[in-house]
Every structure is written in C-alpha cells, then in structure tokens.
N, C-alpha and C positions, 0 to 999 in steps of 0.2 A: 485735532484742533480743540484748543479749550472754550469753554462757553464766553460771552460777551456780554459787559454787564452795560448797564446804558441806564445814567443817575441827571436826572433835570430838575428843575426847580417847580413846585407845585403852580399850578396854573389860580389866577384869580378867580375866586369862587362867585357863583347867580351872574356871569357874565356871558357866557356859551352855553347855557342849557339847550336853547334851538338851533345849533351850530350842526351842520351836517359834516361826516365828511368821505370823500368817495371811497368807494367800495376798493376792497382790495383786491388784486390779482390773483385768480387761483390756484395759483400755486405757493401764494405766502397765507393764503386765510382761506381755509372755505367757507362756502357759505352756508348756514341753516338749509337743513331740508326742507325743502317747499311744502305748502300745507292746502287741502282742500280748501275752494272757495267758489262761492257763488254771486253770479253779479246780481246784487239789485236792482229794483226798477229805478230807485232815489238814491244816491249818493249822499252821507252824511258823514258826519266829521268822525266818528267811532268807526264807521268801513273805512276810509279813509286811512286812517291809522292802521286797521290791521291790513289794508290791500300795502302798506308801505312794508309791514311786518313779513308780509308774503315776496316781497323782493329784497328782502335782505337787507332795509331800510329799517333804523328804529332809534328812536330816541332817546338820546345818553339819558340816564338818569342823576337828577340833580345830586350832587357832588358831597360826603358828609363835611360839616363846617370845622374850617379848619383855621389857623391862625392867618391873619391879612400878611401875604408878603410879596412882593412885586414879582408879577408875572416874567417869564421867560421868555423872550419876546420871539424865539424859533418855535414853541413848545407852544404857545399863543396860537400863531400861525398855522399851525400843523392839528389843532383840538381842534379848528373849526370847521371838518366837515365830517361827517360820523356814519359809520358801521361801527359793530358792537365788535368786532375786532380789534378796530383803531381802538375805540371807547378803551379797552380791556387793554392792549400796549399800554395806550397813553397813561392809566391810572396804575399799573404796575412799570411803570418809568417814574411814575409822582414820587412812590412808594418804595421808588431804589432796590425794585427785586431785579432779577433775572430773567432776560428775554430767550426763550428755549425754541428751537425751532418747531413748525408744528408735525405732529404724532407719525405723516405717513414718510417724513426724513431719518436719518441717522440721528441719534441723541449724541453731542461730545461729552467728553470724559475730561473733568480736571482735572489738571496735576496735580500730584499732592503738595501739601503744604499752604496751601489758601485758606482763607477766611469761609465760615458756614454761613447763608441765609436759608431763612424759609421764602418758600416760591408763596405765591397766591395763589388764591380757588382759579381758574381758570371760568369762563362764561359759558354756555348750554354748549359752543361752538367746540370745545375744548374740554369737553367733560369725562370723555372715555381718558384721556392721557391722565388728568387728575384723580382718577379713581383709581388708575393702577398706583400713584404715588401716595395712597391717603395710606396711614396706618391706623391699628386701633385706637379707638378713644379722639377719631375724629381730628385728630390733628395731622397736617400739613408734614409730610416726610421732607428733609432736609435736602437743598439741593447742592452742591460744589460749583462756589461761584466767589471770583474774585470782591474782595469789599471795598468800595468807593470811597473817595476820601469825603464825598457828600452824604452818603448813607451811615445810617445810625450804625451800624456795626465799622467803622472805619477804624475805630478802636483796636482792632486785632492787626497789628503788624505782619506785611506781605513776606515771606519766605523767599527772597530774589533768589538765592544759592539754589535751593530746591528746583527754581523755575531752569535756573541755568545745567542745573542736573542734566534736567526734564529735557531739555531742545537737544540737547546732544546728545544724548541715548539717542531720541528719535532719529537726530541726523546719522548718526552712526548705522542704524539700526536698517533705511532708508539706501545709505550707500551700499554698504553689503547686500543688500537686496537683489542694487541694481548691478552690482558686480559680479553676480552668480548668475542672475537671467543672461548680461551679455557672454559670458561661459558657458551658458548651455546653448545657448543662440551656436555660437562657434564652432563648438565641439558637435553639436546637432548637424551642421553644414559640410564638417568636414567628413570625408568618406572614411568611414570604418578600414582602418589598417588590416590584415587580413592575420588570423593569430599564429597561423603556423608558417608565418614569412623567417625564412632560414635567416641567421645572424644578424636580426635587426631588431634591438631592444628601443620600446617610445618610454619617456618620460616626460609627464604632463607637468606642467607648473602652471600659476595663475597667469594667463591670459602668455603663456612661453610652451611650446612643445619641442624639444628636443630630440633628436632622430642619432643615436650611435648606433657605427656600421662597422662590425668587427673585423678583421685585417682579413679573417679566413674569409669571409661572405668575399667581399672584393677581390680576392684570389681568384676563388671560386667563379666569380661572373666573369672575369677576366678569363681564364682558361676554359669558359662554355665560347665567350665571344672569338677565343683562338682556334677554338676548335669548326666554329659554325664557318671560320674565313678560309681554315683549309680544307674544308669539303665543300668548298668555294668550286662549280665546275669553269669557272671564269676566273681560276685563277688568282693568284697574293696579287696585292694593289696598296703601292705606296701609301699611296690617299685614305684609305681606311684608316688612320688612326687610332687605331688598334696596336700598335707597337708597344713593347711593355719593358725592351730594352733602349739603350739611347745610343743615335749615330751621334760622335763626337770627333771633330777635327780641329787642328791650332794650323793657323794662317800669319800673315801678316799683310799690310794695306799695300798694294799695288801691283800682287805675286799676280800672275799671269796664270800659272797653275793652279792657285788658289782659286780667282776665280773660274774655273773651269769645274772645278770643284762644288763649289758654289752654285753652278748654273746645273751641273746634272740634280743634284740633289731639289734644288726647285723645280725642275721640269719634271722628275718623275716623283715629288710630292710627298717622297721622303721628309719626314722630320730631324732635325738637326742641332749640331749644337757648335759654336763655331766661338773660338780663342784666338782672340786675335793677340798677339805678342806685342803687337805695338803701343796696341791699348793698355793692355794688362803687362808688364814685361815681369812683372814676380812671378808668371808662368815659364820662366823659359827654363830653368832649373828643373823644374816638373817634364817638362818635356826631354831635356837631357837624360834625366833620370829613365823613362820610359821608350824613348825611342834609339838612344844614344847621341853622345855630344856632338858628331858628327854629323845629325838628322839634320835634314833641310824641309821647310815648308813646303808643300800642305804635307801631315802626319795626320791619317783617319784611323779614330779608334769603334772597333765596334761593341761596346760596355768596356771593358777592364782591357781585351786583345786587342794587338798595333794589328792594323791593314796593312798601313803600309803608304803610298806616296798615290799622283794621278797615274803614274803608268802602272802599277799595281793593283787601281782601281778598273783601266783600262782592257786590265788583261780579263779578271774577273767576269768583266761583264760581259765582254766576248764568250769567255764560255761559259756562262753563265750561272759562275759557281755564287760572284756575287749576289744573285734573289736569294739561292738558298740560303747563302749565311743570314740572310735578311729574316726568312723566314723563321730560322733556326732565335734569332735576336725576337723574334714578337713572341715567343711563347716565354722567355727569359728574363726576369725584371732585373733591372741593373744593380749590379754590388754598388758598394762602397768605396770597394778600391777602383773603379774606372773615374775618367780624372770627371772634375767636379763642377758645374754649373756657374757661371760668373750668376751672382746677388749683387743687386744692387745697393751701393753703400758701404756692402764689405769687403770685394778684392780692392785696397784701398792699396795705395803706394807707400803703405810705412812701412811693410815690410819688404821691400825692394831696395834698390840704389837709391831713386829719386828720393826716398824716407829721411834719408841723412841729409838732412837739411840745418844749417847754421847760422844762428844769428849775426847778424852785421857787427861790426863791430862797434859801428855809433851808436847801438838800441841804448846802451846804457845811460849815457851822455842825453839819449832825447827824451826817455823815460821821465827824470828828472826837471828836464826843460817844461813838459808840456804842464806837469805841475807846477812849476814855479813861474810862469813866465806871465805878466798879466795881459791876459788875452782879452780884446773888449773889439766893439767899434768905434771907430774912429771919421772923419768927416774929412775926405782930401779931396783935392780938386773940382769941389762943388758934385760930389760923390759922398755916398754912405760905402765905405768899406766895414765887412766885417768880418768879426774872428782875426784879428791881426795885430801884432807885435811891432814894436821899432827893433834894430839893429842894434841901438843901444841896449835897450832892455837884453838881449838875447847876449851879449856881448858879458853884461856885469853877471849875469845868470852861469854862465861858463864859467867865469872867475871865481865867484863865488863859490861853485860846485867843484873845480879842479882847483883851485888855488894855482892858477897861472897868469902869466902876461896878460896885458891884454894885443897883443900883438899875434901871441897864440892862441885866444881864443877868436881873434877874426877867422883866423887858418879856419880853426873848427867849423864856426860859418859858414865858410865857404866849400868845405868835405860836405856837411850837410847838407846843403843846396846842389850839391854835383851830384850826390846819391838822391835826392828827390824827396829827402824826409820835408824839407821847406823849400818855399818860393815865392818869389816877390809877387807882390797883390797885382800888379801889370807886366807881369816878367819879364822889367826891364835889365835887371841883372842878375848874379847869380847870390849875393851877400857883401854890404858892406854896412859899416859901423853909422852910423849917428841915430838920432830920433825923426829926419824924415822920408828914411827908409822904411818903409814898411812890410814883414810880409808873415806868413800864416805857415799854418802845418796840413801838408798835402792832403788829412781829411777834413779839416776846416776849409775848404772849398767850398761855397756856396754851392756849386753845379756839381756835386759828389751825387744827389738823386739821378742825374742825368748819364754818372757813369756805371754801365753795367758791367763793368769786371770788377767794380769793389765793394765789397761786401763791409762794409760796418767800419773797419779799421785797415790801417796802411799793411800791408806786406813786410812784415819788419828783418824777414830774413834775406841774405846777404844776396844781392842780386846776378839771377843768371845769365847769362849772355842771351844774345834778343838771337843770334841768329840757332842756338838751342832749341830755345821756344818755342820759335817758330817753326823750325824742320818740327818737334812733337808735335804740334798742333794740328801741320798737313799732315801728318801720321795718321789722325787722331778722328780729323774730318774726314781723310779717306775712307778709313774704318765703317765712319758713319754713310758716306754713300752708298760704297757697296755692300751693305745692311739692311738700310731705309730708302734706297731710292731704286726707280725704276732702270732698266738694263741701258737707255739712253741717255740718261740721269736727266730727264726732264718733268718728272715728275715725282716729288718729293713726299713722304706721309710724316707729314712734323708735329703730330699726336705720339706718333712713336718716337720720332725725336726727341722729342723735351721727356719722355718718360724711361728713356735709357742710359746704361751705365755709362756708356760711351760720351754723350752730350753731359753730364755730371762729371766727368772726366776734365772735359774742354773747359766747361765754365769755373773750376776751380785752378786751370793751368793757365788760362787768359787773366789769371791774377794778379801772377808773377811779371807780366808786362809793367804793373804800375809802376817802376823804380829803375827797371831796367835800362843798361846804357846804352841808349840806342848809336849814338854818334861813334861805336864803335863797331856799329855792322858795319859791313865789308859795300862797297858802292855794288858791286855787281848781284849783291845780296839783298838791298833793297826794292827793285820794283817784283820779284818772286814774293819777298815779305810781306808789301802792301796788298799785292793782289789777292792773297790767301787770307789775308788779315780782313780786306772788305769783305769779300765771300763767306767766311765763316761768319762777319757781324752780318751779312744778311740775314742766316739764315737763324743767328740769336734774336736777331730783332723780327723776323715773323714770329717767334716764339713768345715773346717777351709783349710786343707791342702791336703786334698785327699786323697786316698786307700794307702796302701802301695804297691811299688812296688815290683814286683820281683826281682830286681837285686839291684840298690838303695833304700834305706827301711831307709836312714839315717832318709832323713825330717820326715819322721812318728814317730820311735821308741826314736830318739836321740835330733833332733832338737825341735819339741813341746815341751813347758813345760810349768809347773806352777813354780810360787814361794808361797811355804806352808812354815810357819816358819820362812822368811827370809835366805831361801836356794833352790836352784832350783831343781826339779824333773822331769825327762823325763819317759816314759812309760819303757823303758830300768832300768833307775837308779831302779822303784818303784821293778821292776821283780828281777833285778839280786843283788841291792845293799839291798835292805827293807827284798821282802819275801824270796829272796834263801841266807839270811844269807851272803851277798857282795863276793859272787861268779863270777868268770870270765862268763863274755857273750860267745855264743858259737863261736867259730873261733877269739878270743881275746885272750891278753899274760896279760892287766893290770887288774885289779880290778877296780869296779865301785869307790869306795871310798878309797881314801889318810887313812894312818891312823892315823893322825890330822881331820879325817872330821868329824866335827858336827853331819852328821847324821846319823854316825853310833850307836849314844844312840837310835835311831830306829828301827834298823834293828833287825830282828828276829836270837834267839839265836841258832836254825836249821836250815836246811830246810826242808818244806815239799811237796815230789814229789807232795803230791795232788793239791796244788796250781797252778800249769799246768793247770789243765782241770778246772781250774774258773775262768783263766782269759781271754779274748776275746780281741783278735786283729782286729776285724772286717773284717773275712776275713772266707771263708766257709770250710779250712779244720781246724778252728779254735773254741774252745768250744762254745757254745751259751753265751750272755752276761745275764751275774744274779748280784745281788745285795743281800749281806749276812749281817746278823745279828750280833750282839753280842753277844746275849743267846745261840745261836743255830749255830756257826759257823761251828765246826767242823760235825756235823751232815751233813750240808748243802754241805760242802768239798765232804762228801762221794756221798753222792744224786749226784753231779755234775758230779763225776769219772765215777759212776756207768749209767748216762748216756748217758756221749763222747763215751763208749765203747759198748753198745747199738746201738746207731746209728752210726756204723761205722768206730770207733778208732781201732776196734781190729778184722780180719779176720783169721779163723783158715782153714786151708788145710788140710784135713785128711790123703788122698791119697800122698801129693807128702812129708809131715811130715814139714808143712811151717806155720810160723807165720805170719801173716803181720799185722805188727805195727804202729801206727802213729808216724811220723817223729819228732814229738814233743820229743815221748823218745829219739832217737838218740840222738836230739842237747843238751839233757839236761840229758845224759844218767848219767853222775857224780851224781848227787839227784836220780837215779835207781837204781845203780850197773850193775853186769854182767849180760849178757842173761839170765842165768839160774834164778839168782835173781829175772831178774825183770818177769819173766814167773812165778815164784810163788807167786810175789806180786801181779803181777796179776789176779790171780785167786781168791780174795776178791772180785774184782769189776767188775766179770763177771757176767752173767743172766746165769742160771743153762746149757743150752746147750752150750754155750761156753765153760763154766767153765768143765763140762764134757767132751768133745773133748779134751783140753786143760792137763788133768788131765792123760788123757789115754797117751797123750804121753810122758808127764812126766814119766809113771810110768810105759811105756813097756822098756826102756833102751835104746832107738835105740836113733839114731841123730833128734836132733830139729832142724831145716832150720827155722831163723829169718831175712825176710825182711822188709823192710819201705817203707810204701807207697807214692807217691808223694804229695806234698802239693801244696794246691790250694788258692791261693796267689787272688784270682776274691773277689773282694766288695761282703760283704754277706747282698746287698739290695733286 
C-alpha cells in the first residue's frame, strides 16, 4: 500500500486556541505516559491544567501567524476538540505533509517515481519513530509521499506510467502467489502415488495431472485378473466381466433363432455383440465372406473363429465344450481380423445399395425457381399467408429458365406439385396458372418446426416407394425392440434409444417419407403402414418431446408430426383420420380431415375396434408397442386384442355382476357399440375363464354392471 497524503486548507488563526478535541482511540494515538501526581487540599488553575496534562488532555498551542485565508469549514469543524495527537494531524494536514501510520504498525513503501516531501517533527507522543528518521546535522530524513496539487511541492509532475507499472507487478506478483498455495493445497491432499507402481508414469501440470498406463501394465492386470478367475473354486462366470475376447454374432429383426440366441447370452451374462443385417445391410458381404453365401442367420463368432449357427451352439453347451471355449476367449484379447463393432455415425449406408441414391430429376428446374421466384407474404382471405408465390410468378420463372410454352411450363407445375417440391397454401389443388393461386415450397411451411422427420431442407432425392420405407423402417424398429426393450416388450429404456446407431438409422430413413407417393401404396398395404408408422412416432416423440401428460396431451398426440407425402401427420390424425375411417377424436365436435383433404384417399373405408389394442401411446395402461406385417395383419390384430385382455384390459366380478373395462372402450366406445354389444364382442377375445364368467352372466338374465378402469397416463419405461 502506498502512503496517503491528506492536503486541507489552513484553519483561521486566535480563533480555537481553547478548542478541545476528543481523545483518540488506542490504537490510532497513544497516549502520553501517565505522570506521578498528588492531590491537593486546594484545587487551583495551574493543578488544574496539569491533572488535564495527566489524562491526556492539553492545550493546542497558539498557532504561528499566518496569512488571513478562509477557513475550511470540515477542517474547522474537526480543530475543535483537542489532544495533542489531533493538535499534531491537524497542523501536519495545514502543512500538506504526510500522515504515516503510528510506529507500533507496518510502515508503507512508495512506488517509485513520486514526488519527495519532508515529514514534520512528530510531538513527545511520536518521538521514538522521528528520531530513528532524523539524520545528521538535525534535519528531517526525507519521506516518499505523493505531492498534492495543494501543497507547495505540486510542482513536481506525478509519474502515472510508473504508478501503472507498480499495480501490476503487484497484481501479477499476488496471483502467482495464490496460484501456487492453491497447488500445494492439492497436490498436499492428494495421496502420494506409490514410486515403484509398475507401468504407470504421473505427469504433473499446473492445476492438470495426468496418469499414462502402458499397454504392457494393462496386459499385465488383465492376465493376474484371468488368472485369479481360473483358480476360481466356484468356477468361470459369464458375469465377471473379465472377458478380454468378444462374443460376436450377425442376426436379423424377427429370426426366431436369433432370438433364442439373444436370450441365452443375456440369461447366462455373457457379453455380446450383435449385427443386425437389417440395420446395417453393408454387413452382409462380410458375412458371405466369413461364414459362406449360403450362411443363414444367427452366425456366432468367437473373436476371428465361426461357431457356427443355434444348434451348433446347442450342441456345445450340452457337452459342455462351449464354457471352455469361453474360457479359452477370457484369457485372449480380440484380433483385428474378427468382424468389427457397429460405431456409431460410421457404418453409414454409403457404402451399401441404399448409398446409390439419385437426384430427382426436377432438382435442377427447383434449384433455380427457389432463387428466382419472389417469395413474400401475401394477405388472402382475411388471412396472413406466408412464404408464397402466385402460379403466375412460378409459371414466367419456368419460361424464362427453359425457354418454353407457357402451356409446358404449367405441365412443370404440376410434375412439381405431384412430386411435393410445392403446394398450394390450402391444398386445394395440385398447380394451376394465374396470380390468385397461391402456393410455397414444401420447406417454407410455417409448421416445418412441428415436423420431426425434416431436418433443415426438402429431401431432394428422387423419391422411394412408401411401401419400401416402410417394410425398412419395421425392419429397423424391430431391431430396436429386441435390443432395448424388455422380453414382453412392455418396458422400454429410451435413454438407450435415442443414444443408438439403430434409432440414428430410423430418424434419418423417416426422411425419405417427405415426398414420397403415397397414393401408390397398394390399399391392403396401408393400415400395416399406418400402424407401424404411429408406433415408431410414439416412441420418436417420447424421445424428442416427453410422456404424454395427463391433462395436456396436446404436444404428444397433436403437435408431433411428420410430413409423409407432402402432407402432415400427427399420431391423433394417423388414429382418428387413417385407421377409424376420419372419425371424431374423443371429446371433439370436428373431424380430423376437411372434405377437400388429400388424405383422405388414405384413410380406411371402416373402422376396426381391433386397432385399439395395436396401437401404443407409450404409456402403461396402453397396448404393448408391436410392429405388423402385410401377409399376416389381420391375424396379428387378433393376437394383440387377445393379449391387452389377458393382461389386464378386461376384469370380471362375479359376485357384485360388474365388468371392468379398459377406458380405451369408453373413449372410443362409437367403433364398440352399446354395452351389451360390446360384452359380446368381447367374448372372441377372451381366455376361456373370462370368456366363461362373462358368458354366465350374459345368459342368466339379471343386470350387467359396466365400469371403466382408470388409465395410467406414467411412461411405460
């Protein structure tokens, strides 16, 4: 800290001589040492004065005469009450010296580059610290003290540079300080590494320690822990994970053998590694390669060597030669050449069939358009539309750019609007010419935030058949069932989901829906398509947007969506407008679909209650999520009925004559009919003792009691 100078204006002189003023606080003044005294019998004005001298009381003395200048009026204020302390501040403040703290504190050091003053005598009080400052010949040693622009030395110009030197050295000087103490603090706390620890070099950095563990060290532990597990008297154990080789097998989504496969290797806690072909199909080459082209799914490899198939596996374990090889695989880290780990990001599909992807052949023609075309808003039908073009606009734009008819470039128009690059702002038709036609390019969609299969920009390559898609997609989901979900498939872990190759897979293949013709899937191909299509957006939208809730259920049911066809889909639209034939949602007055809307050439020309109990909201008083076929849809419909009411859809009371229902009927009791109805359609999809409970009290005459059980609205993770 540098010293503080403190410059006031001279006080008016013979006007405070008997001005007291109180005593200072011991620790900024001391006081005189106290002096023998004896009381008189008489009190008189000379004892008087010296019993004040004996408490540290005494009399400024009158002041030398100085020029008349107008008093200070804080400096006033502050002279009038007196110890010889104050006395001695106050006339070295008149005097513009330096105020030093006193002798039994630290002294500061000035910076260099300041102004010199002499200090003052100091008073009897302060006589030890001025006697070590006097030099010979009785003058006053020089103190380092800043010059006041009021004091007689102000003459000498302040040194700012030097000052700004000065602070930063300090602060510098300060931080390192404290950056070394908190270093030793740590390095003090931390437990001393031990020095002769085999292949482990430390490298300390500031406030960074670094630990490299040589390849041999980790051999080395490895082959003690292989060893400590085969003088194991309890025997190898899957579960130790301690395996240093890898089980690896290639599958596909639905093999029955596969999972079988699948299920030993989880129940005895084997580590694994599993290729699905459907997923990945750039694997199936590799596997020709290694098993021959003739190999059928499941193909178990153990590091680099084929096993062999499930009955290969089968025989093994009967006589037990499969533990050894097991054992034989933990002491053996896996080559190079045994096949090789799905990364996520990098078995991508460019190097496959799927890779050879071609652009449309309109891209060129829209390229052009989206540049040239003036895109704005516009105000129609006491509406703000925006992002949208007239017909005409789009029409001269063509002309201009091909140099044609304008007869052929409506054509063009209208190829574009059939392929989905555009679409009228109300999609009331597909492209015709004038200025109050209006329509937009399929990512100038207002509600493009709202669709989660598109990512930034349109799909510009030539579009593949929906009912492709969609077979990969069930491919693709299955995969992910039996991966991430439990053996019932009623419990789903969709942490793992959204963090695997597989679901990375799907959300870049639900892409190619955006453009896609749908009005060319095959009629017995669409309620399979819709179904798998809601089920896998469920289980995007827990991912993406969360559970539904209980009370608001908008953002799940209504607000998610895709765009399939160049038209949007929410899990609501696929339920009420697709499979129930564009029936009212429950506690609704409109219809999912206008009757100008497009997709209604979709929607199913029934409805059928069975569709209920197949499709999964993800949520546990909600069907299990499945994935249906074409060949075998309807079969599959009943399986699923015949299951939701199995586990729990449907409770029979014998005693009080009560049904209890799943609330599912209620809300969609329209696709049921009346109680009585649905009591007897129900009885198809009962297990023989319900169906018999059920049957008796149909058929004694008495009253049927129908309640609905509550729904449980909890994530079925």
């Amino acid at each position: 800290m540098g010293e503080e100078t403190l410059v006031a204006m001279p006080l008016a002189p013979h006007h405070h001589h008997h001005a007291r003023l109180d005593a200072l606080p011991h620790h900024v003044a001391p006081a005189p040492p106290p002096q023998q005294q004896a009381p008189p019998p008489e009190p008189t004005v000379a004892d008087s004065k010296e019993e004040e001298r004996d408490r540290g009381v005494v009399e400024p003395p009158a002041p030398a005469p100085r020029p008349e200048t107008p008093p200070s009026p804080g400096l006033a204020a502050a002279a009038g009450a007196g110890e010889v302390g104050d006395v001695y501040y106050a006339r070295r403040m008149l005097q513009g010296a330096v105020l030093r703290p006193p002798p039994h504190l630290p002294q500061p050091e000035a910076p260099p580059g300041l102004a010199r003053a002499l200090s003052a005598p100091a008073p009897h009080g302060y006589a030890e610290e001025e006697a070590e400052e006097t030099e010979a010949g009785g003058r006053q040693r020089p103190v380092d003290r800043s010059a006041s622009a009021n004091s007689a030395a102000a003459a000498v110009a302040v040194d700012v540079a030097s000052i700004g030197r000065f602070l930063r050295d300090r602060r510098a000087v300060l931080s390192s300080a404290i950056t070394r103490r908190i270093s030793s603090l740590k390095e003090s706390s931390a437990p001393p590494a031990a020095a002769d620890t085999y292949g482990v070099q430390e490298i300390h950095l500031p406030n960074v320690k670094v630990t490299v563990r040589l390849k041999d060290a980790i051999a080395a532990e490895d082959d003690d822990i292989s060893l400590a597990d085969s003088n194991d008297d309890g025997g190898y154990s899957f579960s130790g994970g301690h395996i240093k080789g890898r089980v690896s097998f290639f599958s596909r989504s639905g093999c029955r053998d596969c999972a079988a496969v699948r299920a030993f290797f989880r129940q005895s806690g084997l580590p694994y590694v599993e290729i699905n072909l459907d997923v990945f199909p750039e694997r199936e080459a590799e596997l020709a390669s290694r098993a021959g082209a003739a190999a059928r799914v499941p193909q178990i490899f153990l590091n680099e060597k084929l096993l062999g198939g499930l009955v290969v596996l089968n025989s093994l374990r009967n006589s037990g030669e499969f533990e050894r090889r097991v054992r034989d695989l933990a002491g053996r880290r896996c080559p190079d050449s045994a096949p090789r780990m799905p990364v996520y990001g990098f078995d991508d599909d460019a190097g496959g069939k799927e890779g050879e992807e071609a652009e449309d052949a309109m891209v060129g023609v829209v390229r052009v358009l989206r540049h040239r075309l003036p895109i704005q808003d516009r105000f129609v039908r006491v509406k703000l539309v925006k992002n949208c073009f007239s017909g005409a606009d789009m029409v001269d734009g063509i002309v201009n750019h091909l140099e044609c008819s304008r007869k052929k470039a409506v054509e063009i128009g209208k190829e574009l609007a059939r392929k989905h690059f555009i679409h009228h702002v109300f999609r009331e038709n597909d492209f015709e010419d004038g200025s109050q036609n209006l329509y937009r390019f399929l990512e100038h969609d207002p509600a493009v935030p709202k669709y989660y299969n598109f990512r930034g920009s349109t799909n510009d390559g030539e579009p593949k058949p929906a009912a492709a898609v969609g077979h990969r997609m069930t491919k693709i989901m299955l995969a992910i069932l039996e991966a991430y979900a439990s053996d019932d498939r009623r419990h789903l872990d969709y942490s793992r989901i959204a963090a695997s190759e597989e679901f990375r897979r799907y959300a870049n293949l639900v892409q190619e829906l955006q453009r896609a013709d749908m009005t060319a899937l095959p009629a017995e191909e669409r309620l399979p398509f819709f179904l798998n299509l809601h089920n896998a957006m469920a289980i995007h939208a827990v991912i993406r947007v969360g559970q539904p809730g209980a009370v608001d259920r908008r953002p799940f049911f209504s607000d998610f969506q895709y765009i399939v066809g160049g038209q949007p889909y929410s899990l609501a639209a696929i339920r009420n407008g697709i499979l129930r034939a564009n029936r009212r949602q429950p506690y609704t007055l409109a219809k999912p679909f206008g009757s100008n809307d497009r997709r209604l050439e979709l929607a199913q020309r029934r409805a059928n209650p069975l569709v209920h109990f197949a499709l999964c909201d993800a949520t546990r008083s909600s069907p299990i999520v499945r994935f249906y076929t074409t060949q075998s849809v309807e079969p599959e419909l009943r399986h699923a009925a015949r299951e939701f009411f199995l586990h729990g859809g449907v409770e029979i009371d014998l005693e009080s004559r009560t049904v209890h229902l799943t609330r599912i009927v209620k809300w969609y009791s329209a696709d049921f009919g009346q109680d009585r109805d649905i009591l007897r359609w129900l009885l198809n999809y009962l297990d023989p003792t319900k169906a018999g409970l059920l049957t008796h009290l149909l058929n004694d005459g008495g009253p049927i009691n129908v309640s609905y059980m509550n729904y449980d609205w909890s994530l079925n993770v």
